[in-house]
N, C-alpha and C positions, 0 to 999 in steps of 0.2 A: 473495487468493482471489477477488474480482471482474473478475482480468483488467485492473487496472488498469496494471501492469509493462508486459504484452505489448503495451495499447494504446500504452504510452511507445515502447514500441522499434519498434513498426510507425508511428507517428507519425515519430519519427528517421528510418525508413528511407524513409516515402512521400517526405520531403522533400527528401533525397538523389538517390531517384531521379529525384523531378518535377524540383527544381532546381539540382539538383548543390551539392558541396560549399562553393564560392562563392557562390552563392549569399546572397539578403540573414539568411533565417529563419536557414539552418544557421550560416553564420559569426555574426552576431550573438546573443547567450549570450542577450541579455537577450528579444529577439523568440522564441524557442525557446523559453525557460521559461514566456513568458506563452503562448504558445501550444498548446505541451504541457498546463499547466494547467487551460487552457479546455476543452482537447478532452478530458481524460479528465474533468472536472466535465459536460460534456455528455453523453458518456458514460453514467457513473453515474448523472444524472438520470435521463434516457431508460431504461435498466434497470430503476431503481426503479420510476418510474410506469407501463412496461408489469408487472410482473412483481405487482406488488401493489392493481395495477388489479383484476387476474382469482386471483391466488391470496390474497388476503385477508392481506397481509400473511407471507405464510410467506416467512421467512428461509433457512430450505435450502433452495426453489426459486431463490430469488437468487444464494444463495454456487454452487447447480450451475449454474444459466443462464451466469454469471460464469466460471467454470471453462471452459464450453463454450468461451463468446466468444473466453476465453484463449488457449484451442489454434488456432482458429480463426486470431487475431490472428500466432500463431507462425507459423503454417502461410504466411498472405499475407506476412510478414515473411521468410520463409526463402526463398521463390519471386522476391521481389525482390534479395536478397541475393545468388542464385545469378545473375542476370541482370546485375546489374549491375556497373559496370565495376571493377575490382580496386582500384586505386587508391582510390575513392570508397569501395569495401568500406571502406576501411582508419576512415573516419573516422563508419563506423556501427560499428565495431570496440571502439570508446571505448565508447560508449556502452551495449554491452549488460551489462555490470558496474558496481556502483555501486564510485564512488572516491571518498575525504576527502582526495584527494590534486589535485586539479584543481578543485575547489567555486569556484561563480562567487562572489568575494565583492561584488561590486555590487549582489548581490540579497540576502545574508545579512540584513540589515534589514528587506526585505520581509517576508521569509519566517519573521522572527523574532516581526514584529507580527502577522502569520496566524496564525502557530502560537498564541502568548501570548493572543489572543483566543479562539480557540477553547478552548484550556485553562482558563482562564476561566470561560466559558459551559459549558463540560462540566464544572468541579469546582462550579460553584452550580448545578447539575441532578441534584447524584449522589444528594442522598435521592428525586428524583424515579424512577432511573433504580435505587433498590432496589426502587421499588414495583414499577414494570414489569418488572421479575426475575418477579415472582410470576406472571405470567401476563397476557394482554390480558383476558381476562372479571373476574380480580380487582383488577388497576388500573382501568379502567372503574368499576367497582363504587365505587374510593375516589373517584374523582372527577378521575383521571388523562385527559387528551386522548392517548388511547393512541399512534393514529396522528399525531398533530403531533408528539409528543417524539420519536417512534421515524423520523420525517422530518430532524426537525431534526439527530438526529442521525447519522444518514447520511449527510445531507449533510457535515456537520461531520468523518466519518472519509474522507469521500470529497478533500473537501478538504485532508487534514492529508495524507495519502495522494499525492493529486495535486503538492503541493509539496513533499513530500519526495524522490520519486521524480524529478520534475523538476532537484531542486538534485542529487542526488548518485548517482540512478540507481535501479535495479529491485531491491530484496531483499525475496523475493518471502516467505518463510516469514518472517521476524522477528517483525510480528505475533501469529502463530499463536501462536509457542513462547511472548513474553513477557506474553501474555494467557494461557496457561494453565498456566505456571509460577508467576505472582504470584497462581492461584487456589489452585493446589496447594499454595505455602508458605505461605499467609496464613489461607486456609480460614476466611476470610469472606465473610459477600455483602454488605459496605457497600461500594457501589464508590467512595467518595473513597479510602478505604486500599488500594482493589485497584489503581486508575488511578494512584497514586503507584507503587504495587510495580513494576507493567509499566512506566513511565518509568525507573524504579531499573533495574528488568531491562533492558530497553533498552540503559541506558548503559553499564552492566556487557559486556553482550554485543559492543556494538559494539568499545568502549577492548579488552576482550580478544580481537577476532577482529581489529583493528587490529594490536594489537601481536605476535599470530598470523604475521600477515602479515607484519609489518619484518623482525620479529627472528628470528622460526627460518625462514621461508618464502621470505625475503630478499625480498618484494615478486614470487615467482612464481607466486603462485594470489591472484586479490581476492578480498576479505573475504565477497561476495556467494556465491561459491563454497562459501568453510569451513561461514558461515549457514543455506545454503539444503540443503549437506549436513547438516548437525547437523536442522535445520529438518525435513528430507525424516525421516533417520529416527526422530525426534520424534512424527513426523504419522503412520506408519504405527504407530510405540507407540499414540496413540493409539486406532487404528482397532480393533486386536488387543484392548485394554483392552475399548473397549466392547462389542465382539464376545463376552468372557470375562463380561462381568456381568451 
C-alpha cells in the first residue's frame, strides 16, 4: 500500500534503461538488492517525514499519498518499458512477479538477520504497540512516546518490506489480506498473538499459492498473480463491509 512494489519495479526498469542488461547493478544480484533496498527505505523515510510533518501523524494520508506515488511509479515504469529495447524488456520481465523459484541465495543470510532482528524488536514492543492501539491522546496519556514507537516502527515495516520485495519480488496485497485475516480469526488486540497469526497466515498463503502454482497451474500464472487476485477481491470485500456498518 505505500507504493513500495512499484518503486522496486521502476527501480529495475530505471536501471535497465540507464545501463542496460550488462550492465554492473543489473547483472550482479547482490548490487541490485542493496540498491533496491536503499532506494525504497529512502523512499519510505522521505514519505513519512514529509506526510507526518504536516498531517500530524495521520496514517491514511500516508497509505493514500503511497497509493498515489504507486500509480505514478507504474506509469514512469510502463513508459520506459514501452521505449525500450525488446530484448532488454525481457530481463525487466523477470522481475515484475515475485518467484521462490530464482531467490538469490547469497543474500538469504542477510536477509534472514534483518528480518530475525526486526521480529525481535517488534515482538518486545507488542505490549507497547497494544497501548498505541488505543489511540495517540490515550497512549500519551500512559506515558507512551507516541510518535517515536509509531517511527520506529515504520521504519521497521518499511524495512522488512524493502527486503522482501527485493529478494523475491512485488506482492503487493499479502500484507493486507494476512493482517486482516489473523484480526478476523483471533479477535484480539494483543498484537504478540496477532503478529504470530499474520506470519502463520503468511506461510499458509504463500506454501498454498506455491503449490497452486506447480501443481494444478503447472508453473503458468506466478503466485504474485493468484495473491494479489485473491488480495484485490479481499480488499474491495472489505471496502463494501465498511461502507454497510
Amino acid at each position: 500500500m505505500l507504493g513500495l512494489d512499484s518503486l522496486y519495479l521502476l527501480v529495475q526498469t530505471l536501471i535497465i534503461f540507464a545501463f542496460g542488461s550488462s550492465g554492473t547493478v543489473a547483472s550482479n544480484k547482490n548490487a541490485n538488492f542493496a540498491v533496491s533496498v536503499l532506494l525504497m527505505l529512502i523512499f519510505s523515510s522521505m514519505l513519512y517525514k514529509a506526510i507526518f510533518r504536516k498531517e500530524k501523524n495521520n496514517l491514511i494520508t500516508l497509505l493514500l499519498v503511497g497509493m498515489i506515488f504507486g500509480t505514478l511509479f507504474q506509469s514512469l515504469s510502463s513508459f520506459m518499458q514501452v521505449v525500450i529495447d525488446p530484448n532488454e524488456f525481457l530481463h525487466i520481465q523477470g522481475k515484475m512477479f515475485a518467484s521462490f523459484n530464482s531467490v538469490n541465495t547469497k543474500i538469504l543470510g542477510v536477509s534472514f538477520v534483518i528480518v530475525l532482528l526486526i521480529v525481535i524488536y517488534t515482538y518486545r514492543k507488542s505490549n507497547v504497540l497494544d497501548v498505541i492501539s488505543l489511540g495517540r491522546e490515550q497512549s500519551v496519556n500512559l506515558g507512551i512516546s507516541h510518535h517515536k514507537i509509531l517511527t520506529s516502527m515504520f521504519l521497521s515495516v518499511s524495512l522488512l518490506i524493502s527486503v522482501s520485495t527485493a529478494l523475491v519480488g512485488p506482492i503487493t496485497f499479502l500484507g493486507l489480506i494476512t493482517a486482516n485475516v489473523s484480526r478476523e480469526m483471533l479477535k484480539t488486540y494483543k498484537h504478540k498473538y496477532l503478529l504470530a497469526g499474520s506470519a502463520l497466515i503468511s506461510i499458509i498463503a504463500l506454501v498454498g499459492g506455491q503449490l497452486l502454482a506447480e501443481r494444478i497451474l503447472n508453473f503458468s500464472t506466478p503466485i504474485s498473480i493468484i495473491i494479489n487476485f485473491i488480495g484485490g477481491i479481499y480488499f474491495i470485500q472489505l471496502l463494501l463491509k465498511e461502507n454497510t456498518v
